[in-house]
Backbone of each chain as nested JSON, in Angstrom:
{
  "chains": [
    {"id": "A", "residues": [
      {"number": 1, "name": "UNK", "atoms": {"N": [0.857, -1.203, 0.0], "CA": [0.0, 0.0, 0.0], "C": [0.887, 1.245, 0.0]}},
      {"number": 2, "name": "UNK", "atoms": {"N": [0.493, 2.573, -0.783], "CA": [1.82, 3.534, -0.636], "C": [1.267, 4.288, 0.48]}},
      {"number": 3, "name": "UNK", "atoms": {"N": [2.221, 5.366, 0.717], "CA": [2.158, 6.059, 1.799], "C": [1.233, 6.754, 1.83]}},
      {"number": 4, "name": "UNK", "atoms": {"N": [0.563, 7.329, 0.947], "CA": [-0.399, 8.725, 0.765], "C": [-1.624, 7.887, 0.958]}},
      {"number": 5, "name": "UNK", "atoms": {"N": [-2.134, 6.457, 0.768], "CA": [-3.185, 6.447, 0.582], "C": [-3.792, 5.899, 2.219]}},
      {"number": 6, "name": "UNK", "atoms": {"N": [-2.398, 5.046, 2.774], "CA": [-2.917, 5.233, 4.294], "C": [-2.683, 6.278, 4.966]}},
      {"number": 7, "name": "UNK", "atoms": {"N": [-2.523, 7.264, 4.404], "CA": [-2.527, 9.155, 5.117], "C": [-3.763, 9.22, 4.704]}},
      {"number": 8, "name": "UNK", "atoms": {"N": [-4.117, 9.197, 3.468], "CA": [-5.625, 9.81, 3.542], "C": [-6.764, 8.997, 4.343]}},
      {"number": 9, "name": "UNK", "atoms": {"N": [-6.029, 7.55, 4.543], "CA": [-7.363, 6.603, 5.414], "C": [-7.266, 7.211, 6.745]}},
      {"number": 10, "name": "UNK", "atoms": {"N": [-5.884, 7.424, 6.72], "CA": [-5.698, 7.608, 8.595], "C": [-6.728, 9.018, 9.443]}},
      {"number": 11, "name": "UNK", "atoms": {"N": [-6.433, 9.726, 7.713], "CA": [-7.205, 11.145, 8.032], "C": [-8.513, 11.793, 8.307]}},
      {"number": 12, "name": "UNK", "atoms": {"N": [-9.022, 9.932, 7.189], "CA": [-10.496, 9.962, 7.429], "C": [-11.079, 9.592, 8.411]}},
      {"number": 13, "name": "UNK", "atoms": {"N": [-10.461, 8.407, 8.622], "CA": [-11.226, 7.927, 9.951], "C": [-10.211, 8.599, 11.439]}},
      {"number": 14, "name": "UNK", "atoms": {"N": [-9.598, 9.445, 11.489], "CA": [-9.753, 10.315, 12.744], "C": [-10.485, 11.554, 12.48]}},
      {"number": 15, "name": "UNK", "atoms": {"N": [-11.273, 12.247, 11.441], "CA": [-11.918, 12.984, 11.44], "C": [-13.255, 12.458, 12.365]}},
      {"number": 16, "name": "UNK", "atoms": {"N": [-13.716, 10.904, 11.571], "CA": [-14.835, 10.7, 11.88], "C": [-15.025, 10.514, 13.42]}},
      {"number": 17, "name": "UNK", "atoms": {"N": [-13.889, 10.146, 13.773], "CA": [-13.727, 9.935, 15.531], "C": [-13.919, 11.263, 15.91]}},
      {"number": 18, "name": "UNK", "atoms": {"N": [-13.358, 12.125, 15.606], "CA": [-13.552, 13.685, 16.101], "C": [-14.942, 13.882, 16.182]}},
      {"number": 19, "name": "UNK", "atoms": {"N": [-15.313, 13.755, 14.707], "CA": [-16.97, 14.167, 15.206], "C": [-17.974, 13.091, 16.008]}},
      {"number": 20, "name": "UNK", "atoms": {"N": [-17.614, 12.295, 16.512], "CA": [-18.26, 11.372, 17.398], "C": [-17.524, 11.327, 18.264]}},
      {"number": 21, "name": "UNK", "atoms": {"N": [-17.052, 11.784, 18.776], "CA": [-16.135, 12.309, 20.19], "C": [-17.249, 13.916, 20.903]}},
      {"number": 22, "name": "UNK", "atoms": {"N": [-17.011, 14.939, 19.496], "CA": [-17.582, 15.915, 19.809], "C": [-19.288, 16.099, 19.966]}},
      {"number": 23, "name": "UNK", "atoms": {"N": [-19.815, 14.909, 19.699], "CA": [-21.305, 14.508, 20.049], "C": [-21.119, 13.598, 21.521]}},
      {"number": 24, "name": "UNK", "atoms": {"N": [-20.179, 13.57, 21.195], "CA": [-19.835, 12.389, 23.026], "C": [-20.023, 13.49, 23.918]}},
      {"number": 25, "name": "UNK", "atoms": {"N": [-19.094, 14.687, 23.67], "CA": [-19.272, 15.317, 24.532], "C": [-19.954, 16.264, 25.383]}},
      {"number": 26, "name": "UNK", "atoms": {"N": [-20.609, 16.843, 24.206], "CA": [-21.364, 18.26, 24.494], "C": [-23.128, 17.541, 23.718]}},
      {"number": 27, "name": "UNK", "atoms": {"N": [-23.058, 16.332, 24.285], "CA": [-25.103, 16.226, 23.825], "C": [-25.609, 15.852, 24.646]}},
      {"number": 28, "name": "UNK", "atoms": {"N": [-26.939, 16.572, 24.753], "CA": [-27.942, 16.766, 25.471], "C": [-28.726, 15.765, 26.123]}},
      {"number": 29, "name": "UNK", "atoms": {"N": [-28.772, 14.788, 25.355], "CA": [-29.086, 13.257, 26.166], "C": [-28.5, 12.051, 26.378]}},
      {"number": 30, "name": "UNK", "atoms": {"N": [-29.096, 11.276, 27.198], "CA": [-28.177, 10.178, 27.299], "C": [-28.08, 9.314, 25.535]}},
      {"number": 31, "name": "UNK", "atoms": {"N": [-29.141, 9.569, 25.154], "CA": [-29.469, 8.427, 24.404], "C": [-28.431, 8.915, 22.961]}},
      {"number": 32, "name": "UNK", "atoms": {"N": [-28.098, 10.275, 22.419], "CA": [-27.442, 11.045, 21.501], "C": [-25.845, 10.009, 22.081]}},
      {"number": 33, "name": "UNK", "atoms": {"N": [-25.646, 10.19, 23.555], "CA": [-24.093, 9.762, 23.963], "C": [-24.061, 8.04, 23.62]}},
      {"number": 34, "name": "UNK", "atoms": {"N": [-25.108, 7.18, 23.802], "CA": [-25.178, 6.141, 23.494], "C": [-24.361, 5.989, 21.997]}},
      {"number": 35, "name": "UNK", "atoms": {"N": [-25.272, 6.657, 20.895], "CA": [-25.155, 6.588, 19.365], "C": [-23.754, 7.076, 19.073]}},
      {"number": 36, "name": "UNK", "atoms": {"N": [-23.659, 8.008, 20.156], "CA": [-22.605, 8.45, 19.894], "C": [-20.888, 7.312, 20.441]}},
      {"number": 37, "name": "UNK", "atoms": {"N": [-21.147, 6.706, 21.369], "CA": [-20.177, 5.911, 21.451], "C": [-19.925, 4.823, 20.304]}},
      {"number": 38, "name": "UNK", "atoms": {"N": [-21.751, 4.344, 20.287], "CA": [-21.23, 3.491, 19.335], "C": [-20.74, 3.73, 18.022]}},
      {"number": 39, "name": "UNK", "atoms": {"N": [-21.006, 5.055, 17.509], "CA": [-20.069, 5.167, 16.215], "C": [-18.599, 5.24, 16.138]}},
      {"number": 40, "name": "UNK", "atoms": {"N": [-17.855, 5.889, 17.708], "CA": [-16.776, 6.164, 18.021], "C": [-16.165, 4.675, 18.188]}},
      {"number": 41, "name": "UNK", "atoms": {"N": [-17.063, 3.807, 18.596], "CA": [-16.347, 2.536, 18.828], "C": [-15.955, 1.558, 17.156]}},
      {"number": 42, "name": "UNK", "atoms": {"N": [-17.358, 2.106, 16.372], "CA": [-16.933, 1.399, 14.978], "C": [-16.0, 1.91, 14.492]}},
      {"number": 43, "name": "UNK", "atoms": {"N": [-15.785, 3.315, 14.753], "CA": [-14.787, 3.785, 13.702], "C": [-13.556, 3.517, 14.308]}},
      {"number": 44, "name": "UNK", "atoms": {"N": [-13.073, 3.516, 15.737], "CA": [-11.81, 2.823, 16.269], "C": [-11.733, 1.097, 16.176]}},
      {"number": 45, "name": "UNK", "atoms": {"N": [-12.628, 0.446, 15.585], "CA": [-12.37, -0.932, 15.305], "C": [-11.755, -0.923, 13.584]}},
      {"number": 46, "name": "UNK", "atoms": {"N": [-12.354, -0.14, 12.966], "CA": [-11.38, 0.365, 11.562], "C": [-9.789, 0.408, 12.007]}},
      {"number": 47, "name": "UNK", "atoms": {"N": [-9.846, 1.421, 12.781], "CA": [-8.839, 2.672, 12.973], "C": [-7.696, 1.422, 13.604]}},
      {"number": 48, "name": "UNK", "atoms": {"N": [-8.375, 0.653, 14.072], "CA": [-7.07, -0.695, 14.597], "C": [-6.77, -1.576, 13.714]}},
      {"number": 49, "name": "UNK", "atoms": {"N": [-8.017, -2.225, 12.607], "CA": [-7.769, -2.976, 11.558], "C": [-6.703, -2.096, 10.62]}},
      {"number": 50, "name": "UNK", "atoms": {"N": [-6.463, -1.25, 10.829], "CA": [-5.887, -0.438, 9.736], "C": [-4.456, -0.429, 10.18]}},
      {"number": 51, "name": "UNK", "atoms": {"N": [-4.503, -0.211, 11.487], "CA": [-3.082, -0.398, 11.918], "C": [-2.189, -1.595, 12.04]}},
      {"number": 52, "name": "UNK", "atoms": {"N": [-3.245, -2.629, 12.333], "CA": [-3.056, -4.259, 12.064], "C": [-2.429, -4.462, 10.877]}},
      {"number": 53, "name": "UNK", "atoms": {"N": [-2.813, -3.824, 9.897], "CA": [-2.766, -3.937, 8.632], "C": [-1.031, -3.098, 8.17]}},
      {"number": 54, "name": "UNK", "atoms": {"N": [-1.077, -2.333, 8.309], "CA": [-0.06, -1.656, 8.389], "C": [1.701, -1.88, 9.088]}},
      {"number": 55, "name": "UNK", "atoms": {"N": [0.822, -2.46, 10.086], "CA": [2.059, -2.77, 11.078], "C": [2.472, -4.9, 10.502]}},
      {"number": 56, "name": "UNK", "atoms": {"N": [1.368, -5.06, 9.758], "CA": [1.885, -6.219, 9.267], "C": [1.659, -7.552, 10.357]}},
      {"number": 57, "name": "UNK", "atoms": {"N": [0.67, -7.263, 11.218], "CA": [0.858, -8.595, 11.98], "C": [-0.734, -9.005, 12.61]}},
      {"number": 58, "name": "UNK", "atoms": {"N": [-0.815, -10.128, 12.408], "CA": [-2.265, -10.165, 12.304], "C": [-2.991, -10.915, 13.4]}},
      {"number": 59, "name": "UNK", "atoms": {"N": [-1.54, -10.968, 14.252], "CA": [-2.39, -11.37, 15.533], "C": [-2.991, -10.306, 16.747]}},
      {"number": 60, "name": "UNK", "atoms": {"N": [-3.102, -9.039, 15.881], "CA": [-3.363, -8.081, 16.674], "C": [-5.079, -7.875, 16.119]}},
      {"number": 61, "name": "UNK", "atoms": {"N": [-5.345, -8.353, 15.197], "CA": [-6.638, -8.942, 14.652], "C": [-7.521, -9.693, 15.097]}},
      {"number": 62, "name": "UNK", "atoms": {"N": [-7.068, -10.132, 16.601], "CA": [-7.979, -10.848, 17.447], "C": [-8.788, -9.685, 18.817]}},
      {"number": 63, "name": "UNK", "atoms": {"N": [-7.501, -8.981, 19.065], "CA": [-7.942, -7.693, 19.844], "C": [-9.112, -7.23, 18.986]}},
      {"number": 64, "name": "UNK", "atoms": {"N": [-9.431, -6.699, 17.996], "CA": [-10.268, -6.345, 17.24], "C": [-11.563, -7.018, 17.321]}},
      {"number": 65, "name": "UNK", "atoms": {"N": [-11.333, -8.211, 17.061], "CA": [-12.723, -9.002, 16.863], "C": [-13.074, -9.391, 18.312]}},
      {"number": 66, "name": "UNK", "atoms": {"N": [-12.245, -9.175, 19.451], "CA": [-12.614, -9.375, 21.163], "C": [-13.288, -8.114, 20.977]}},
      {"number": 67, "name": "UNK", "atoms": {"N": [-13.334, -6.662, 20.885], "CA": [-13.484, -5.482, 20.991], "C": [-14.798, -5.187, 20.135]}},
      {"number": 68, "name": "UNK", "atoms": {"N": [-15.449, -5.746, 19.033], "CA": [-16.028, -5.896, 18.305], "C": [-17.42, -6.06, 18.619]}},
      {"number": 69, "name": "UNK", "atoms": {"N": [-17.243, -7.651, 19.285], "CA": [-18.392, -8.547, 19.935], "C": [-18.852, -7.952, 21.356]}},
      {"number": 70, "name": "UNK", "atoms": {"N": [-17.803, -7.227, 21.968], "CA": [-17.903, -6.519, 23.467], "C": [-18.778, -5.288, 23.464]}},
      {"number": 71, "name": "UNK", "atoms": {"N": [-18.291, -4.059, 22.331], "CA": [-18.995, -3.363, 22.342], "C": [-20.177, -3.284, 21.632]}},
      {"number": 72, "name": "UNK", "atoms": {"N": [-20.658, -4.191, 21.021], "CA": [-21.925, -4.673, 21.133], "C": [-22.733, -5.307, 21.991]}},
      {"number": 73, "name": "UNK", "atoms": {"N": [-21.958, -5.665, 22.674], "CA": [-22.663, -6.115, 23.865], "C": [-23.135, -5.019, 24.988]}},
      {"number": 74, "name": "UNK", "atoms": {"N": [-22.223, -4.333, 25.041], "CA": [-22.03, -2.948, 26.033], "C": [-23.362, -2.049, 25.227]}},
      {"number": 75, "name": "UNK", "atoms": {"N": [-23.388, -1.535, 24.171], "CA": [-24.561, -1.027, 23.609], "C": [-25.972, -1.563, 23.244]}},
      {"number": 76, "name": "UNK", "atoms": {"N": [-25.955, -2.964, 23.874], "CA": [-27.346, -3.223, 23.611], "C": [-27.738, -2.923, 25.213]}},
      {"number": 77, "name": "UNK", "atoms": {"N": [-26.574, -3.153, 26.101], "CA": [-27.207, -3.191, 27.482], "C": [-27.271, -1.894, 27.561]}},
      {"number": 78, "name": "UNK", "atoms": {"N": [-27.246, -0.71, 27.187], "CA": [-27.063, 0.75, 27.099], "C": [-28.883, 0.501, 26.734]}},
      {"number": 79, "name": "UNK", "atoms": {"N": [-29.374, 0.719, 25.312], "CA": [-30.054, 0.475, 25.072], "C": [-31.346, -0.402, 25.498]}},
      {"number": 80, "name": "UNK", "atoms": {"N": [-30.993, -1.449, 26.552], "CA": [-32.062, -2.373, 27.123], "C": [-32.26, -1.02, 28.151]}},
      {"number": 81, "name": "UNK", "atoms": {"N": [-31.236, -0.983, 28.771], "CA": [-31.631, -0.244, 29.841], "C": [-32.43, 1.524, 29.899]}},
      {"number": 82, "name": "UNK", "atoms": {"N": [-31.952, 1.764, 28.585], "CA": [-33.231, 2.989, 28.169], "C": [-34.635, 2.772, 27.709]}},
      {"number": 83, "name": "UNK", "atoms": {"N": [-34.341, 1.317, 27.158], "CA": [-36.304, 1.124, 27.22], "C": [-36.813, 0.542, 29.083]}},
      {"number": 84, "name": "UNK", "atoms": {"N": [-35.688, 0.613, 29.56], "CA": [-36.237, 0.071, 31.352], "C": [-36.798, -1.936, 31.664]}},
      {"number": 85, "name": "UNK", "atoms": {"N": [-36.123, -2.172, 30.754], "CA": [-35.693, -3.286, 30.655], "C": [-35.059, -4.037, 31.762]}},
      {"number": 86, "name": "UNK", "atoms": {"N": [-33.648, -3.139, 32.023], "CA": [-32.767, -4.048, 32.577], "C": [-32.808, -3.815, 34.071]}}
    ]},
    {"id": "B", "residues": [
      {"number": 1, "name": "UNK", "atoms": {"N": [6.052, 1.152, 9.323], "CA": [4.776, 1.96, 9.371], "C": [5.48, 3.261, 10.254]}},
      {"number": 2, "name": "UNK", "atoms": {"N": [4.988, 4.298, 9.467], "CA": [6.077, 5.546, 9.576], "C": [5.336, 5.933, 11.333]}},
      {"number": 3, "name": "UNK", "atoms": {"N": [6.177, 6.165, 12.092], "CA": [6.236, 6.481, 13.64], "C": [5.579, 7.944, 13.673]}},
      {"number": 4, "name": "UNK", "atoms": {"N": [5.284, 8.653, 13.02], "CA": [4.619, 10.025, 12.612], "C": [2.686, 9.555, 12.729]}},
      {"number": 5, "name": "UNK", "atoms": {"N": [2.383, 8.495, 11.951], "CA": [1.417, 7.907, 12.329], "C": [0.838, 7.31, 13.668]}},
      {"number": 6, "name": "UNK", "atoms": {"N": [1.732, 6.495, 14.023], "CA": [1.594, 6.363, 15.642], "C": [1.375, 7.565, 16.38]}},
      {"number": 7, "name": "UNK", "atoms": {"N": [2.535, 8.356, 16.134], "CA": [2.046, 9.221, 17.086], "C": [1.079, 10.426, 17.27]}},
      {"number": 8, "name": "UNK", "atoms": {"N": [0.298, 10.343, 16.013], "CA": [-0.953, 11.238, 15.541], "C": [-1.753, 10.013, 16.198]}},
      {"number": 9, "name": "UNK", "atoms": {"N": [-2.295, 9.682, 16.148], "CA": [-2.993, 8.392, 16.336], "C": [-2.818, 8.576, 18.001]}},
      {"number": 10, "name": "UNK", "atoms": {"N": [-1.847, 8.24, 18.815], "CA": [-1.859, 8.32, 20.196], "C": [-1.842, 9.182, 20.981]}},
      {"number": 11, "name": "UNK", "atoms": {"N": [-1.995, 10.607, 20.706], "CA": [-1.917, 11.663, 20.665], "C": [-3.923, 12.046, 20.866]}},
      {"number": 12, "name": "UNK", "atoms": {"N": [-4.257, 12.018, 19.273], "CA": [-5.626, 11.995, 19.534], "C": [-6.511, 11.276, 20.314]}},
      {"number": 13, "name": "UNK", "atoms": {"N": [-5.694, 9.996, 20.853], "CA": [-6.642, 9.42, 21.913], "C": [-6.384, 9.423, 22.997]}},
      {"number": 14, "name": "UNK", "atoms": {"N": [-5.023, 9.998, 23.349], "CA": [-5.067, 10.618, 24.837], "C": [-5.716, 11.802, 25.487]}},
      {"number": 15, "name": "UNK", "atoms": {"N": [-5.599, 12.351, 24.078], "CA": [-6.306, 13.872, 24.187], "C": [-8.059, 13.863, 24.613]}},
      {"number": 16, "name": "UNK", "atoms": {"N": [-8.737, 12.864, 23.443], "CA": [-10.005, 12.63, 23.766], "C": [-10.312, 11.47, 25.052]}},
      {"number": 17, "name": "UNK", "atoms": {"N": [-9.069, 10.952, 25.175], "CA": [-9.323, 10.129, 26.788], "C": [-9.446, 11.288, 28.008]}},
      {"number": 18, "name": "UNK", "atoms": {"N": [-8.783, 12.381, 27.854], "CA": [-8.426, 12.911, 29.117], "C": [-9.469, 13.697, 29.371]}},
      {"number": 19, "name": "UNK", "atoms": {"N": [-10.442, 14.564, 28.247], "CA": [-11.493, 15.192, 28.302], "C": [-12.566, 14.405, 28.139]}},
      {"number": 20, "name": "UNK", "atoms": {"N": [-12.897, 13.371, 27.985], "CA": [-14.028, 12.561, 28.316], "C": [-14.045, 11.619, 29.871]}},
      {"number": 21, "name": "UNK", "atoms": {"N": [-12.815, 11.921, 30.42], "CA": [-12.476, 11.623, 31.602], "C": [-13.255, 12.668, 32.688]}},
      {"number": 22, "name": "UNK", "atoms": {"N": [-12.57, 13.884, 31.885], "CA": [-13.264, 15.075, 33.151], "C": [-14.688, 15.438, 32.663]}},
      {"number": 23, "name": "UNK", "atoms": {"N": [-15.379, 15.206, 31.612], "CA": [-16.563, 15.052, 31.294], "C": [-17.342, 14.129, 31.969]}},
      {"number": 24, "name": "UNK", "atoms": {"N": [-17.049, 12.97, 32.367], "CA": [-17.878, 12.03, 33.153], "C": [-17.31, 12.495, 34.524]}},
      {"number": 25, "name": "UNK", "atoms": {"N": [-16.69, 13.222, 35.219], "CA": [-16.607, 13.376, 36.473], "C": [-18.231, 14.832, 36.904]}},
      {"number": 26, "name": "UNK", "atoms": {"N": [-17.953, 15.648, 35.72], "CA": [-18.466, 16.637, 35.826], "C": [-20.069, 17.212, 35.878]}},
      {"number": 27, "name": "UNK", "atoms": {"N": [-20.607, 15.52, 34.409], "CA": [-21.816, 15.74, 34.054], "C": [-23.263, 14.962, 35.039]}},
      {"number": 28, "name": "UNK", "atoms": {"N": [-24.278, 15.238, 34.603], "CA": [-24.831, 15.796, 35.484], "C": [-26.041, 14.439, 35.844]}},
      {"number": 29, "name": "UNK", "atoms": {"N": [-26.006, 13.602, 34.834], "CA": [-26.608, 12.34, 34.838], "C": [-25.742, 11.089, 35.68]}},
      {"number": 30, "name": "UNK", "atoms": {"N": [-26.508, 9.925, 36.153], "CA": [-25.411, 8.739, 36.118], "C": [-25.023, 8.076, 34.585]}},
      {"number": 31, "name": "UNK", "atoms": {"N": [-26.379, 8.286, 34.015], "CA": [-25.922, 7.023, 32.459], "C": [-24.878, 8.003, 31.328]}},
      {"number": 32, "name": "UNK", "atoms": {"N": [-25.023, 8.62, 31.573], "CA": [-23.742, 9.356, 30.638], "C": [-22.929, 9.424, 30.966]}},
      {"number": 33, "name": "UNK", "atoms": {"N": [-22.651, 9.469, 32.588], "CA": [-20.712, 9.393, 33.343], "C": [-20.935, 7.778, 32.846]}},
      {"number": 34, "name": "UNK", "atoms": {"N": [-21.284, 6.486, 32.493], "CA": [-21.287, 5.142, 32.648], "C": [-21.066, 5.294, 30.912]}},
      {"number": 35, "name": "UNK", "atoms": {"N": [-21.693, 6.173, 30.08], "CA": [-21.043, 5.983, 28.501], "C": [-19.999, 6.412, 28.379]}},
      {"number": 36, "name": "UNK", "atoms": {"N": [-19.928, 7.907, 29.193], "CA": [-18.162, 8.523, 28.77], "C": [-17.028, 7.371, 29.533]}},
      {"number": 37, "name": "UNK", "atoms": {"N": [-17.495, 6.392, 30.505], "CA": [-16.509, 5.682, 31.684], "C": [-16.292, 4.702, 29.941]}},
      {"number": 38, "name": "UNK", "atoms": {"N": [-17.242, 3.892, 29.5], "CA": [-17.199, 3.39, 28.394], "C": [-16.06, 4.048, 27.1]}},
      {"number": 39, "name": "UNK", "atoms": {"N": [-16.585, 5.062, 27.101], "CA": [-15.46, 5.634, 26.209], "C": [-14.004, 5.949, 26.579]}},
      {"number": 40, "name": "UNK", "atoms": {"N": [-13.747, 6.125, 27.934], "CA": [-12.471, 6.03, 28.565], "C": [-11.899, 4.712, 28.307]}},
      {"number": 41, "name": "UNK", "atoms": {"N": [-12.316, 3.577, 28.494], "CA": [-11.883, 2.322, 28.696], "C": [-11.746, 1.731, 27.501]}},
      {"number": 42, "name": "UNK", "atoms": {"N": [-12.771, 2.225, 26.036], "CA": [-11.998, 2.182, 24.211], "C": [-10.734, 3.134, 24.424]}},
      {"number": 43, "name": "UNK", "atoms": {"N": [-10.691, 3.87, 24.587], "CA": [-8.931, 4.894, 24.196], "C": [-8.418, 4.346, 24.925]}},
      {"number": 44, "name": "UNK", "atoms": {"N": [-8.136, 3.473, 26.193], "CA": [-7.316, 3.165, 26.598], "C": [-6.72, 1.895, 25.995]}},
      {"number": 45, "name": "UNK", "atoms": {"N": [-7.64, 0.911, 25.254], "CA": [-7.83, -0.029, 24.611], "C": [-6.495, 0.194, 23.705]}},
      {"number": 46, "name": "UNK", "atoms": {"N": [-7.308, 1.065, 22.567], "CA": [-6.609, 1.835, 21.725], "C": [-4.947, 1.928, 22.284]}},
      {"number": 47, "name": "UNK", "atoms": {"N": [-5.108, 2.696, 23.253], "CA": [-3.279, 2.963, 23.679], "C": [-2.663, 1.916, 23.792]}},
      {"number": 48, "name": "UNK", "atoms": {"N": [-3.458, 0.73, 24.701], "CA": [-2.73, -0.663, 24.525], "C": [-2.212, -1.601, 23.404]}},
      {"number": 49, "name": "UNK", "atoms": {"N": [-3.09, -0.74, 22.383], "CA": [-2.901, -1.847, 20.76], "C": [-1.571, -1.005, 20.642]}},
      {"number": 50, "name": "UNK", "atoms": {"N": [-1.694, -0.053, 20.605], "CA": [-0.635, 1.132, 20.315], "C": [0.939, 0.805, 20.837]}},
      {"number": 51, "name": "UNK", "atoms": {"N": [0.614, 0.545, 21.876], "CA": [1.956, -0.054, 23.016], "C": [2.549, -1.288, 22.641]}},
      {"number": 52, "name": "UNK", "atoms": {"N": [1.821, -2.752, 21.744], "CA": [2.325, -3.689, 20.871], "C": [2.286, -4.3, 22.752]}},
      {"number": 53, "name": "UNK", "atoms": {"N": [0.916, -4.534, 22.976], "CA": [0.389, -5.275, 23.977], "C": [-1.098, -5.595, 23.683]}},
      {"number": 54, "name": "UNK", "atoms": {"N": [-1.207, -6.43, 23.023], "CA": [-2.282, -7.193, 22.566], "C": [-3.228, -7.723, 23.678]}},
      {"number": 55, "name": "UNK", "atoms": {"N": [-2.383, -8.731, 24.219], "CA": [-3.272, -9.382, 25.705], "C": [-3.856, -8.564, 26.561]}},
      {"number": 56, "name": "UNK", "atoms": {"N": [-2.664, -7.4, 26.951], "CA": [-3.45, -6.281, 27.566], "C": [-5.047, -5.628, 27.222]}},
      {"number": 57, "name": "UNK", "atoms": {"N": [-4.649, -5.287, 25.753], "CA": [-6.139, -4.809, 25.187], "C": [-7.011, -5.451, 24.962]}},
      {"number": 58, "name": "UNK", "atoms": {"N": [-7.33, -6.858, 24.932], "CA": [-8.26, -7.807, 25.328], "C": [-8.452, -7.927, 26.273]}},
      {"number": 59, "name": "UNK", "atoms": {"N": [-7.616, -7.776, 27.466], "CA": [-8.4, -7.876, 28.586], "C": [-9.211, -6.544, 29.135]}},
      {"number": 60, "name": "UNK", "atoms": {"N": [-8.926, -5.301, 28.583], "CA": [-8.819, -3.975, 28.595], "C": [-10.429, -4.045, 28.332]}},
      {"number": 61, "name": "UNK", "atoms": {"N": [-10.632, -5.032, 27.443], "CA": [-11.878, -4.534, 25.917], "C": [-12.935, -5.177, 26.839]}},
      {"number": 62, "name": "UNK", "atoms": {"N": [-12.68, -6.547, 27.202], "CA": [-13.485, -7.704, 27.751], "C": [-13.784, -7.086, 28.86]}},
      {"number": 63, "name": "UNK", "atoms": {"N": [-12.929, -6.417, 29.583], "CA": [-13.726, -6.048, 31.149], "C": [-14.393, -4.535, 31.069]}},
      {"number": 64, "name": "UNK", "atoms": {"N": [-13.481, -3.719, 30.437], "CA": [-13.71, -2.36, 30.195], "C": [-15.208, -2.256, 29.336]}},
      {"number": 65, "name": "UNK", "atoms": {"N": [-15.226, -2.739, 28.458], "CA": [-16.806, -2.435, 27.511], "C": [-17.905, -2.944, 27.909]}},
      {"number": 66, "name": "UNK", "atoms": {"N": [-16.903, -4.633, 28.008], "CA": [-18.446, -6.058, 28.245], "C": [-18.671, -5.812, 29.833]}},
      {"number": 67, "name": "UNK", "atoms": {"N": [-17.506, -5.972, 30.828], "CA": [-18.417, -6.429, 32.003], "C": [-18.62, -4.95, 32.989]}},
      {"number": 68, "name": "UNK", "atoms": {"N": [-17.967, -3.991, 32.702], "CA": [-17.934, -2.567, 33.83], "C": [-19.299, -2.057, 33.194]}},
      {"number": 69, "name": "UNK", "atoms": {"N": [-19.652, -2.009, 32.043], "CA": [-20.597, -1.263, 31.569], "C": [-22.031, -1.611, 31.844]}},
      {"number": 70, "name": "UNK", "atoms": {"N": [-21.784, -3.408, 31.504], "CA": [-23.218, -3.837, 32.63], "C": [-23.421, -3.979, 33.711]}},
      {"number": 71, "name": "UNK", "atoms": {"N": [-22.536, -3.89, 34.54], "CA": [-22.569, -4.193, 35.679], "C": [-22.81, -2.844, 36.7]}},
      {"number": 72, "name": "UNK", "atoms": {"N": [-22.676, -1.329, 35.743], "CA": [-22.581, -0.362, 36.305], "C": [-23.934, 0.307, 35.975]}},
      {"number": 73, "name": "UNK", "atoms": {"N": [-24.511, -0.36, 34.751], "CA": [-25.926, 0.029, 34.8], "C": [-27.358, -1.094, 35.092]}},
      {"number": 74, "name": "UNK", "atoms": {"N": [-26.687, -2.201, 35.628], "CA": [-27.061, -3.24, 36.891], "C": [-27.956, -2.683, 38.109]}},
      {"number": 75, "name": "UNK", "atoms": {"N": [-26.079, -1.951, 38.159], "CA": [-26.192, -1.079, 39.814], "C": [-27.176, -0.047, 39.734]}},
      {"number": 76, "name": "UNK", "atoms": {"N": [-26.948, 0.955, 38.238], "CA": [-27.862, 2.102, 38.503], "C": [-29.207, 2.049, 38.281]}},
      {"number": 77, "name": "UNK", "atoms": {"N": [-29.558, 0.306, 37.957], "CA": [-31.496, -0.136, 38.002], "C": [-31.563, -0.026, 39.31]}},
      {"number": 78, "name": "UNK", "atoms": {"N": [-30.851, -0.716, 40.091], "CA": [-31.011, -1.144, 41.659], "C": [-31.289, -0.106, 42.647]}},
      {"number": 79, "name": "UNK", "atoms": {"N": [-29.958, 0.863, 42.537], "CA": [-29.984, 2.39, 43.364], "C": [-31.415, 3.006, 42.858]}},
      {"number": 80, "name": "UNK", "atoms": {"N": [-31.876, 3.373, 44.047], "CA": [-33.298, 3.99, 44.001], "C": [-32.802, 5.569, 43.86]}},
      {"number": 81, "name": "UNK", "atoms": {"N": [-33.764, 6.187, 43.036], "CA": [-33.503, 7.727, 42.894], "C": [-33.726, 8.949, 43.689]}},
      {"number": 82, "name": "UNK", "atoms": {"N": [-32.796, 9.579, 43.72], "CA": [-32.732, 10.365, 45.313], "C": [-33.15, 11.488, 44.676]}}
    ]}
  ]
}
């Protein structure tokens, strides 16, 4: 892969973290911070495949897919517990 | 993998660790200090992949996302509202 084109990936997906960081921080409900983690969490499961990728070793590709299945788990119980579920 | 990357990369997630840190000390709900505690415990994740400590960040991910997060809004069904 050349250099410029994982600069422009790297660039994209820390933009997108920025703006789901900056809804993390400053929104008004719980439920906005929910959506909002979980996009911050997809886009840092990229943001590691990418580095996995980069750094050439692919047993760091299991962290990923542990991290994956977790924070899905973590956001449904977010979610159970705003319909009063849990 | 050029070290200029790393350190943009670890940089931005210390930065957004440290202010979502004092954001959940500050704000004004319990379930949003329990999402930002959530979001503390991904960047730290993050720093661990970063550090070329793998095991660490699995265990980081597994307790930090899966079990603190339910277990902390467990607690906040249970606690009656004051």
């Amino acid at each position: 892969m050349s250099n410029t084109f994982s600069l422009i990936l790297l660039v994209l997906l820390g933009a997108g973290f920025a703006m789901a960081f900056i809804r993390l921080v400053i929104a008004r409900t719980a439920g906005d911070r929910a959506v909002a983690l979980d996009g911050a969490t997809l886009i840092s499961v990229d943001l590691m495949v990418l580095m996995a990728f980069l750094m050439g070793r692919s047993m760091l590709l299991d962290v990923v897919l542990v991290y994956a299945l977790l924070s899905f788990l973590g956001v449904l119980a977010i979610a159970r517990y705003l319909e009063g579920g849990l | 993998m050029n070290p200029d990357f790393l350190l943009g990369i670890a940089s931005v997630a210390g930065v957004s660790m440290i202010i979502a840190a004092v954001r959940a000390i500050f704000v004004r709900d319990l379930l949003s200090a329990i999402i930002l505690v959530g979001f503390v415990s991904l960047t730290a994740s993050v720093l661990f992949f970063l550090m070329d400590a793998p095991d660490v960040a699995i265990t980081e991910a597994s307790i930090g996302a899966g079990i603190s997060t339910v277990i902390f809004l467990w607690g906040r069904s249970k606690v009656r509202e004051e």
